[in-house]
N, C-alpha and C positions, 0 to 999 in steps of 0.2 A: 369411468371417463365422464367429463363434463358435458352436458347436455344444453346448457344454452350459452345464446352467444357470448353474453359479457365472463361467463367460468371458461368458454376458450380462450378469449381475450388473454382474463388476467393470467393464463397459461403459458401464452406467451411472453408476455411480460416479464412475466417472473424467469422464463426461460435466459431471455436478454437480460435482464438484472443481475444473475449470477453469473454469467459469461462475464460479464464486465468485472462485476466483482472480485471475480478470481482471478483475471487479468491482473488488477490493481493489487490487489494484493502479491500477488507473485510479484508483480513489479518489486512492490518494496522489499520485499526477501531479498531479494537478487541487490538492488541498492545497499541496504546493507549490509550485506555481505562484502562489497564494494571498498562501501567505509571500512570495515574490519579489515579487510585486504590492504587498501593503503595506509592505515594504524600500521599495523604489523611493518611494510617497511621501510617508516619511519620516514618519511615525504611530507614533508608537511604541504607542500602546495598543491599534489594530488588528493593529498586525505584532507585537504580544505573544498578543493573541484567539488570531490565524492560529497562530502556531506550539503554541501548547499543544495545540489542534485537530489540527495535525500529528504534533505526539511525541505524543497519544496514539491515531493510527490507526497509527503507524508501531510502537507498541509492541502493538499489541493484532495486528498482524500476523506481530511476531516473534514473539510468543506462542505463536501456532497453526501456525508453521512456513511463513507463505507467502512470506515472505521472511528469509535468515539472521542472525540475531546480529550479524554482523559488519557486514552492509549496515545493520543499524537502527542501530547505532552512528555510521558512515560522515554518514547521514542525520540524525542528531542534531546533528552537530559543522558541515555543511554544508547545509543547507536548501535552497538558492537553487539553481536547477536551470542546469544545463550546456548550453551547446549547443554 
């Protein structure tokens, strides 16, 4: 256990960091799955809705660093999720 003040500090912090983090990120799981969901049937003005919805949580992520540049890119070019 941390013994002075600024190591419980950043204990917290970090606690609140990853809360957020995992938020955001599930966020985008579930978006894109969204988009895959209206791809599949074949809508194109919902599967337009979904992905604007998408690129802009995926940018507003890259933004604040919870995920890199490179993966928001990645995710822009390919929406439709992998299994």
């Amino acid at each position: 256990m941390a013994n002075t003040k600024s190591a419980l500090k950043r204990i917290r912090q970090t606690a609140t960091r990853t809360a957020r983090n995992r938020a955001v990120t599930s966020k985008l799981k579930t978006l894109r799955k969204k988009v895959a969901a209206a791809v599949e049937t074949s809508d194109k003005e919902a599967a337009a809705a979904a992905y604007n919805t998408f690129s802009s949580a995926v940018d507003k992520a890259a933004k604040v660093g919870i995920i890199p540049a490179n993966r928001a890119c990645l995710l822009y070019t390919s929406p439709s999720p992998r299994d």
